[in-house]
N, C-alpha and C positions, 0 to 999 in steps of 0.2 A: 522223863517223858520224851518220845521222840520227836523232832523237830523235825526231821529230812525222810524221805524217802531211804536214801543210803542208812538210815541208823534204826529204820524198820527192817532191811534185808540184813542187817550187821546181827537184828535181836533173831532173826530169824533161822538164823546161822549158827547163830552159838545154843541155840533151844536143840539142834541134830547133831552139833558136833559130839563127838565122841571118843575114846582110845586117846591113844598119842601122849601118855601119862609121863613117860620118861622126858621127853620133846619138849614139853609144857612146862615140866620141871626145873627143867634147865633153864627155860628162855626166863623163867619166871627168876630166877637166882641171878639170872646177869641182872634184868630189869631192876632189881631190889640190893645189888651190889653186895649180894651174898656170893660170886663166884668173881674168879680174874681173868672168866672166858669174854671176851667181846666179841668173837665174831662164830655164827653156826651157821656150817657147812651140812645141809640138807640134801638127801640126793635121793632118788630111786624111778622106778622107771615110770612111764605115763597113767597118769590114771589112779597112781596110788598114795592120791592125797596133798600132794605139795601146797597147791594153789589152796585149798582148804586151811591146811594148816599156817600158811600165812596170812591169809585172812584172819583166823582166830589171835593170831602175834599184832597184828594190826590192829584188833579190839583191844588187849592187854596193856598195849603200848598207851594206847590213850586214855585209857582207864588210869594209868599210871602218869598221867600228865604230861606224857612225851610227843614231842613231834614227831610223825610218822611219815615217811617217802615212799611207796609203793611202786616199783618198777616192773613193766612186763621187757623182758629183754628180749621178747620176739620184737619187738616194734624201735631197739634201740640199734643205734651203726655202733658195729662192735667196734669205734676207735675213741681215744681219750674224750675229742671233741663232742663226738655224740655222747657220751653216757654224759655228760656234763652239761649239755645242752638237755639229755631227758630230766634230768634232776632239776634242771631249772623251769621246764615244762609241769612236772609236776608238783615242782613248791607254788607254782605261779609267779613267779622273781629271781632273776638274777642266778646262780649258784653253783662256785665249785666248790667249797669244801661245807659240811655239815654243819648244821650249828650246836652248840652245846647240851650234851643230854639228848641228840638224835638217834632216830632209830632206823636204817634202811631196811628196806627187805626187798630183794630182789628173786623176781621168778626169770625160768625160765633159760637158767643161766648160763646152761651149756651152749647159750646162742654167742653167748661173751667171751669164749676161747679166747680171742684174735687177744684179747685185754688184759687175761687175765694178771698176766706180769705185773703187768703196770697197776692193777687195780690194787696185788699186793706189793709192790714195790715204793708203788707213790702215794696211790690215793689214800688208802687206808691208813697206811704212816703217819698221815700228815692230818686226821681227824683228831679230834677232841680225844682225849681217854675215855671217855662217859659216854659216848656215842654205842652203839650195838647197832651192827651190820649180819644180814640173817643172808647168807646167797643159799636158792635151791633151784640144783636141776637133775634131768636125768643122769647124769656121769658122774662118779666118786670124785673127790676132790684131785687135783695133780698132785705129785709128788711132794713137792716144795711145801707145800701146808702141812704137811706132817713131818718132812725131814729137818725142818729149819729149827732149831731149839727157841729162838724166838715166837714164832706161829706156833708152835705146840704147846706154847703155855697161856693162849689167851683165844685160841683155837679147838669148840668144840664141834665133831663130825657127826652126823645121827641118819644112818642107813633107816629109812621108811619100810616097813614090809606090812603085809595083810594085816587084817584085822584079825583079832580069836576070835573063836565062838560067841562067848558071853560082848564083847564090842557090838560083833554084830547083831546080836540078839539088842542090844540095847538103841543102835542106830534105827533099826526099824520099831522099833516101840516109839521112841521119840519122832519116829515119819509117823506113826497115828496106824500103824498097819495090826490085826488084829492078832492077839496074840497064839489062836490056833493056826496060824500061815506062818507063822516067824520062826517054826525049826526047816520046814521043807525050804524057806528064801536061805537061811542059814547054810543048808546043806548045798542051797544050788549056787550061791554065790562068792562060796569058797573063799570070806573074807576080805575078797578084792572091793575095796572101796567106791569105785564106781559100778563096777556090778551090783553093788550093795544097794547104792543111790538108785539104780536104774528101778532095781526089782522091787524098793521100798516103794517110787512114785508112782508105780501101774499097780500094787496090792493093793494101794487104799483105793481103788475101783471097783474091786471086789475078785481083781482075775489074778490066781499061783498058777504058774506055769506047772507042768508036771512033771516033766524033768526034762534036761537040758545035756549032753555032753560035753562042750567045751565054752569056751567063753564068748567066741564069737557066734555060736547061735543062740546064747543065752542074749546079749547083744539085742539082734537080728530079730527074738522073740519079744524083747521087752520093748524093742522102739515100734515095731509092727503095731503094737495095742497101741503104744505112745499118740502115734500118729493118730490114732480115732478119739483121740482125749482133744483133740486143738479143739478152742473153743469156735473158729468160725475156719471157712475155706482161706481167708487170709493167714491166720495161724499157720495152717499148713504149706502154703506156701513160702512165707518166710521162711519156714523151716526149711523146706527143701533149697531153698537159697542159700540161708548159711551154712548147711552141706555144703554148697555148690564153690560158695567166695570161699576167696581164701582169711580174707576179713569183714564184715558184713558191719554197716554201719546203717544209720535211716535214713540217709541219702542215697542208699540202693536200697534200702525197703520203700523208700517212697515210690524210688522207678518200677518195684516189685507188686507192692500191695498199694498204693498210692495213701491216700488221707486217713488208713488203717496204721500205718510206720509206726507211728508213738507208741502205740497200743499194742502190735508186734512184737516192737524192739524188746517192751518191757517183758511180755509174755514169756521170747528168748531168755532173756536175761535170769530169768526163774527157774530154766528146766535142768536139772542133775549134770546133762553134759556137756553144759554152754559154758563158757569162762569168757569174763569180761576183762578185756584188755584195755590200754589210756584208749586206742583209737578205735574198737569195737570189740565186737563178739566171734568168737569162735570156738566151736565143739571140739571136744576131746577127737584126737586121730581115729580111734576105734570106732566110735559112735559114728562120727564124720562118713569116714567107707561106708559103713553100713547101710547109713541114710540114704548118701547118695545112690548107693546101687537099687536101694530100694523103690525109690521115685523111680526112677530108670526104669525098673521091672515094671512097676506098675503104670504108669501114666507116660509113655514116650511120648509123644505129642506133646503135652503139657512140660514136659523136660525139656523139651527139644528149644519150644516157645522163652523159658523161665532161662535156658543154658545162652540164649541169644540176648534175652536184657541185660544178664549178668555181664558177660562180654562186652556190650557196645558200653555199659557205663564205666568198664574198667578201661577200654580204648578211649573215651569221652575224656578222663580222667587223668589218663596219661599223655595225651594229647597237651591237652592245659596245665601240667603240672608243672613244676621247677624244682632243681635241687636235688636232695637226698631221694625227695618222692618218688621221681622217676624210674629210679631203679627196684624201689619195692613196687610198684604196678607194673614195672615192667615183669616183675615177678608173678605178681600176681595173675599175670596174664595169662603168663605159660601155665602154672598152675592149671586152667582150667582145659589145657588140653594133656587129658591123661591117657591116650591114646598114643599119645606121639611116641618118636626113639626115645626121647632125653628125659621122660618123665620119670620116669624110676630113678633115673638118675640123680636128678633134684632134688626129688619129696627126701631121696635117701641122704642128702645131704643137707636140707632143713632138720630133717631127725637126729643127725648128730651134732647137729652144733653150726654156727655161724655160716650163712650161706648170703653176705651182703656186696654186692658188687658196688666197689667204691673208688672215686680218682686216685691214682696213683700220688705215692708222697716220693720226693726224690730217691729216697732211701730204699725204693722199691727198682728201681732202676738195675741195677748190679746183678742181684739174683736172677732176675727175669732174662737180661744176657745172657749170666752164665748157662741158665735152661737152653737160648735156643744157640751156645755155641757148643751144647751136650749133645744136643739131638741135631742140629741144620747144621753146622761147622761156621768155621768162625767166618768168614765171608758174609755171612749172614747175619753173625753178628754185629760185624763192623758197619753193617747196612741201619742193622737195627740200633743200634748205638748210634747211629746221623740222625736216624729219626726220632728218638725219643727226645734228643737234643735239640731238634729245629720245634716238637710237637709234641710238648711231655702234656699236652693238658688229652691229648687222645689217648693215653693208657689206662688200665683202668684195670684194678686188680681185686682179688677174692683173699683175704690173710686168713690165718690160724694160728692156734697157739706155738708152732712152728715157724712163725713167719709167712712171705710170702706160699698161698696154695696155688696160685692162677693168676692167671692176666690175659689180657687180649687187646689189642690196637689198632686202630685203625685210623687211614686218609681220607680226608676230605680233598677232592679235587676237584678244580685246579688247584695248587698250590703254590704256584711260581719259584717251587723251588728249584737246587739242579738236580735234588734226590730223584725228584720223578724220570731225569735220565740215567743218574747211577745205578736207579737200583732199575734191575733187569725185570725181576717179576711185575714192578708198579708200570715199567714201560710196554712190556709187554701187553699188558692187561689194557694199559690206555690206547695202544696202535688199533683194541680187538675192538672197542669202542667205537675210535672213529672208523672202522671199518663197518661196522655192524650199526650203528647207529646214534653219532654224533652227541654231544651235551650241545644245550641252544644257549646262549646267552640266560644266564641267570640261574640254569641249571648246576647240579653237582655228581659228581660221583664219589660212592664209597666205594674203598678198598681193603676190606680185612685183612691186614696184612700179616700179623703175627697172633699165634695164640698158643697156649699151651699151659700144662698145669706141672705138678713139681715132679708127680711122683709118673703120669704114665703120659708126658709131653699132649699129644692131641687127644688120645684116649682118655684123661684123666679126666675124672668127674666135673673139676671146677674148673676146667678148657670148656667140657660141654655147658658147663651155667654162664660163665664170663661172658662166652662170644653169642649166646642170645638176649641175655638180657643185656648187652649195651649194645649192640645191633638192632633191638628192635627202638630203643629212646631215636636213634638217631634218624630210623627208617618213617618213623610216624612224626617225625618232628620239622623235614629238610624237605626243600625243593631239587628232589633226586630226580637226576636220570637213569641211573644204574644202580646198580647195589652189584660187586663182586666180595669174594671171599675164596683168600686161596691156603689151600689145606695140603700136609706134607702127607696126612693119615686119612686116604680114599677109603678104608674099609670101616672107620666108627662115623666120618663127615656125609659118606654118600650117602648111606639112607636119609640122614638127617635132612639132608638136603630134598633130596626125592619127597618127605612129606611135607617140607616149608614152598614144593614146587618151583625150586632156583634147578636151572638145569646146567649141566657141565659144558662151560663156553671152552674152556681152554684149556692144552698144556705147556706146565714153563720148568725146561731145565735148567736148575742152577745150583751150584755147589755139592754136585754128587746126590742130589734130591730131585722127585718129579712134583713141582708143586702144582696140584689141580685146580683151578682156579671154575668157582658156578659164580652164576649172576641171575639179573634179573633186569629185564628194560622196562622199569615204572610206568614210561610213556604207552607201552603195550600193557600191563597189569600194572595199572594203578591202586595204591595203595588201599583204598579202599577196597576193591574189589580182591583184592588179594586176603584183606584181612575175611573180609564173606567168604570165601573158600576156605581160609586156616576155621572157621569158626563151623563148618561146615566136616571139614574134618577132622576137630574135635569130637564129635561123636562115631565118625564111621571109621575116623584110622586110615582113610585113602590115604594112596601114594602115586608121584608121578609126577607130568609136567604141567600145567594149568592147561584146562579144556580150550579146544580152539574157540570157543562159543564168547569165550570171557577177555578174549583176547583185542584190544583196538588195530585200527590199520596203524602202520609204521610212523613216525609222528614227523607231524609239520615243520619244517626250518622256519626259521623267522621270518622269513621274507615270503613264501607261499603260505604263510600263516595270515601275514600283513593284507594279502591279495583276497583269500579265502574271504577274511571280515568285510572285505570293501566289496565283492561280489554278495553277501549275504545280507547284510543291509538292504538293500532293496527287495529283497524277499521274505521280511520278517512277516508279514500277511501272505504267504502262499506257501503251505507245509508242503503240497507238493514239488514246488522247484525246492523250499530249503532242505530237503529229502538228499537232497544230489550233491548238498554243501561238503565241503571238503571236510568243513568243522564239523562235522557228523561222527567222524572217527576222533576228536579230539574232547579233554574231558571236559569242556563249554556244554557238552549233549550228555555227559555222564550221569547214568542211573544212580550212582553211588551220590549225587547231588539232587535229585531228584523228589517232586511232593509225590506221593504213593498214589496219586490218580491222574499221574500222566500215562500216558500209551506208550508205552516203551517199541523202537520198531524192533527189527531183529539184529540181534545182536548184543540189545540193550540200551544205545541211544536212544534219544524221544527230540522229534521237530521241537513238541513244545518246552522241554527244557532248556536248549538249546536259546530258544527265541526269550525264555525268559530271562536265564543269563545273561545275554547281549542287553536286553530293558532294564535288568536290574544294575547291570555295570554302569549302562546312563544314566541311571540315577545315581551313581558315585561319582562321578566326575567331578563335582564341587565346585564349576563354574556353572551360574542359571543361565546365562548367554548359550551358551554351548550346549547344555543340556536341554536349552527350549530348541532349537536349530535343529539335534539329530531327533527327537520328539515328534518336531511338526513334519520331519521327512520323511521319516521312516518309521513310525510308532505310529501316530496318526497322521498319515501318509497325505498331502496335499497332492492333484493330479501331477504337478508340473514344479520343481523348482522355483521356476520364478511364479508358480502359486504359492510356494510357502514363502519366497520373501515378503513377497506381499503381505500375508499377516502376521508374519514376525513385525511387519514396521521397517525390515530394513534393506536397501539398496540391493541390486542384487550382487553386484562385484561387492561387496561387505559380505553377504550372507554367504558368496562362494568361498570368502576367507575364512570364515568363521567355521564354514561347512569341513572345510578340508581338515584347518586346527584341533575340531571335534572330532572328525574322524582316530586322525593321528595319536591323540590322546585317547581315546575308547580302547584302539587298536594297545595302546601300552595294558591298560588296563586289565585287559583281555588276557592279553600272554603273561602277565604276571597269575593270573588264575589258572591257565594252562600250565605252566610250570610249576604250580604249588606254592609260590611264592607269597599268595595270598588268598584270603577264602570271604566272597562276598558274604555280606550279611544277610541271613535266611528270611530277617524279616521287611525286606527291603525288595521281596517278592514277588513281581504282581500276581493279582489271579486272573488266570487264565482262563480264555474262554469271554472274559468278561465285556466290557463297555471297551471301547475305542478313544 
């Protein structure tokens, strides 16, 4: 009888499984140490069956009293330490090698390229004999699994393909579909396993398509009915979410459907094209498109609304993360603009296999030279080579079953180093800085200084994933004044550029190269505002420079910052004079900080943002002396100074000391928020409008 949720959807699974006789046989004869295979190699393309048929290995296994490890290898870093780290994830404890009589099964596994040597090289060598390791993914096995006399004797391969007739005749009997509908679903689903699933769970509704020509309108027809089966408008909206994420977990259904999440998640978790991974939910690729295009078609408004939650919780998310994470949200991010240059380029490299942006190990060093003394000449490389040496923890590369595929690097500045005058392009870029608009104390600037992939240097596919997805960790994480990036390949970087709105600051001749160098001055599009516009053209695909609308006036040096606070102060009760505040253009006033019922003036600052910022900093200050002082002056304003010493209690040369202290101190405050360096507490807000 079953005890868990998971071993009602386990009976429920194996009541539809179906076919796979051959498959089954097999795995069944290692289980029962009737054959001298240990490990099957599963493979075929998406959609046709894999994830099913692990599952069913997975019930067998435990039927057979084996420990079972289930791995999605979308969600693993394809290097030793991650797969080793997921397996100790999902035993719950500790673990690199398997324990006795273990079963792995790994999906997904063409995402493991980077490993695969080592997986047969090391790990597997060194498991128990009694163990059975089940890998399946899209791509046939490499070479080596079938050339090695060793692997070929304890090594079975099992190519996936349709279903027959009679499979399929039997899969939709066993989905309860009536048995006058189940030649026309036969004849229209042509075997294909999820076509099968789609057309079995809209026939027991009562609706056969009538006929279909290819698969992707069969698709298109069968999720169209789907969709009018959700049992509530939550349903459906989840749905169009997990189109939408790239992983859909109930912590973005909560931000989605709110106190419905639980009940969602689960409903997901039911539907033919969903597949449940350690970290969430995500539809088959085909289904995926579909949906999403389908929402789109139908409900823009609602897309538009649902495409912006999804966003801010993935920016929320990546913001606060650490680690390995960052670089999958960072992923995820791009993900959801499929309009951009690079998108195709990505989804097509998640398709084929590992696409994880991860730190540099020493070993990666050499290759990545020799790339850019192939393509920039050595000059360049002897630059690049000082640099990886002063700042190896900035590189940051993409592998494959090849080896290094990509990398990309970059400077945080200042760095006190002497490289920033050796190397010509980093000085170059920094003179255009302080020409154009200084770093203030506390600030930084990036420099993208190297990127490139193996096979087509800046053009390569994993050049164009490297240098956004560690670009964007470092852009949403730092207290930036700049952001440059400088490119040797203007014809594949420009547009790119043009739709992230970096526009072209400079050029730098060096080493028989013209390297283009864009930017961005954060102080003028701050990051939030910047990210509202990429999110923005996520649906419409715009291109170009950021609207003059979105743009702040040129930013404050520290010391007319310092002046600015000390004139504003006294105007925290008169929106008309703090109108005129200098900090008006500074983000202390910024919409992107803003409660949703302030009066934004034009441009996008708001007086009363502004004025709350400066209240709510004094309440951080963390001395009460100091913080009753700038209170009784300027928050609830006494006529006269020597009126507020008076009911502070204290002298008035005390309370002028105290007053100036407080100042000075607000004044740090302040500029550490303007610089990004710190982000006050939302809930430390006052309301506005209110009591005095």
């Amino acid at each position: 009888m079953a005890t868990r949720l998971g071993d009602l959807l386990d009976d429920a699974r194996r009541r539809t499984f179906v076919g796979r006789r051959r498959e089954l046989a097999s795995f069944d004869d290692v289980l029962l140490g009737r054959s001298a295979r240990r490990v099957l190699l599963v493979h075929g393309p998406g959609g046709i069956g894999k994830t099913t048929l692990l599952l069913e290995y997975r019930t067998r296994a435990r039927d057979a009293g084996r420990t079972v490890l289930l791995l999605d290898a979308r969600e693993v870093d394809p290097s030793p330490e991650g797969f080793e780290n997921a397996m100790a994830a999902a035993a719950g404890q500790p673990m690199s090698v398997l324990p006795d009589g273990a079963v792995l099964l790994v999906d997904g596994y063409e995402q493991l390229g980077p490993i695969d040597g080592w997986l047969r090289q090391a790990f597997l060598p060194a498991l128990p004999a009694d163990c059975v390791v089940v890998l399946a993914g899209r791509e046939a096995p490499a070479a080596p699994w079938r050339s090695d006399p060793g692997w070929r004797s304890v090594v079975g391969v099992h190519r996936l393909g349709d279903l027959d007739e009679a499979e399929s005749g039997e899969l939709l009997e066993r989905a309860g579909v009536a048995s006058a509908a189940r030649p026309q679903l036969v004849r229209l689903g042509r075997g294909h396993p999820l076509a099968m699933a789609l057309l079995a769970d809209i026939a027991v509704t009562g609706t056969v398509p009538d006929r279909l020509a290819e698969v992707p309108d069969l698709v298109a027809a069968l999720l169209e009915s789907l969709l009018l089966g959700a049992p509530a408008d939550a349903h459906m909206t989840g749905l169009a979410a997990c189109a939408m994420a790239w992983l859909t977990t109930e912590d973005l259904l909560r931000q989605v459907v709110g106190p419905a999440a639980g009940e969602v998640f689960a409903w997901l978790e039911r539907r033919p094209f969903v597949i449940r991974g350690p970290n969430g939910l995500f539809p088959h690729d085909l289904a995926r498109d579909v949906l999403d295009a389908e929402f789109e078609r139908r409900w823009p408004e609602r897309y538009r609304a649902l495409h912006r939650v999804v966003h801010d919780h993935v920016v929320a998310s990546l913001r606060s993360a650490a680690g390995p994470d960052r670089q999958m949200l960072a992923q995820h991010l791009l993900y959801l603009h499929r309009k951009s240059p690079f998108s195709e380029i990505i989804s097509s490299l998640r398709a084929q296999g590992s696409a994880a942006v991860v730190p540099a190990r020493r070993e990666d060093h050499e290759p990545a030279l020799s790339l850019i003394e192939h393509f920039e000449g050595p000059r360049s490389a002897r630059l690049a080579e000082r640099w990886f040496a002063e700042q190896p923890e900035s590189l940051n590369v993409v592998r494959d079953n090849q080896g290094l595929a990509g990398f990309v690097f970059h400077v945080m500045h200042p760095t006190g180093s002497p490289m920033e005058d050796r190397d010509p392009v980093t000085r170059a870029v920094l003179d255009h800085a302080t020409r154009q608009g200084p770093a203030r104390p506390g600030e930084q600037i990036y420099i993208g200084r190297f990127m490139a992939g193996r096979r087509g240097y800046q053009s390569d596919p994993y050049a164009v994933l490297a240098g956004p997805v560690s670009s964007l960790i470092e852009w949403v994480s730092r207290p930036l004044a700049w952001s440059f990036i400088a490119i040797v390949d203007d014809a594949t970087w420009g547009p790119i550029f043009d739709y992230i709105a970096f526009t072209r600051q400079l050029e730098v001749e060096f080493d028989g190269r013209t390297h283009v160098v864009y930017g961005n001055d954060w102080r003028r599009l701050p990051v939030g505002t910047w990210l509202d516009l990429m999110s923005e053209r996520e649906h419409s695909g715009g291109t170009g420079p950021p609207p003059a609308s979105l743009l702040r006036p040129p930013p404050l040096d520290r010391a007319r910052f310092a002046a600015a606070v000390r004139t504003a102060l006294p105007d925290l009760r008169r929106p008309d004079r703090l109108a005129a505040s200098p900090l008006m253009g500074s983000s202390l006033a910024a919409p992107s900080m803003a409660a949703p019922s302030m009066a934004a003036e034009p441009g996008g600052a708001s007086t009363e943002r502004l004025r709350a910022t400066i209240e709510n900093a004094i309440g951080c200050l963390g001395d009460q002396p100091l913080e009753a002082v700038l209170r009784r002056t300027f928050v609830r304003g006494a006529p006269t100074q020597e009126a507020a010493a008076e009911v502070l209690g204290l002298p008035f040369s005390t309370y002028r000391r105290h007053l100036a202290k407080a100042v000075e101190q607000l004044t740090d405050v302040l500029w550490a928020v303007e610089i990004g360096e710190v982000r006050l507490p939302a809930e430390r807000l006052p309301t506005l409008g209110g009591s005095n």
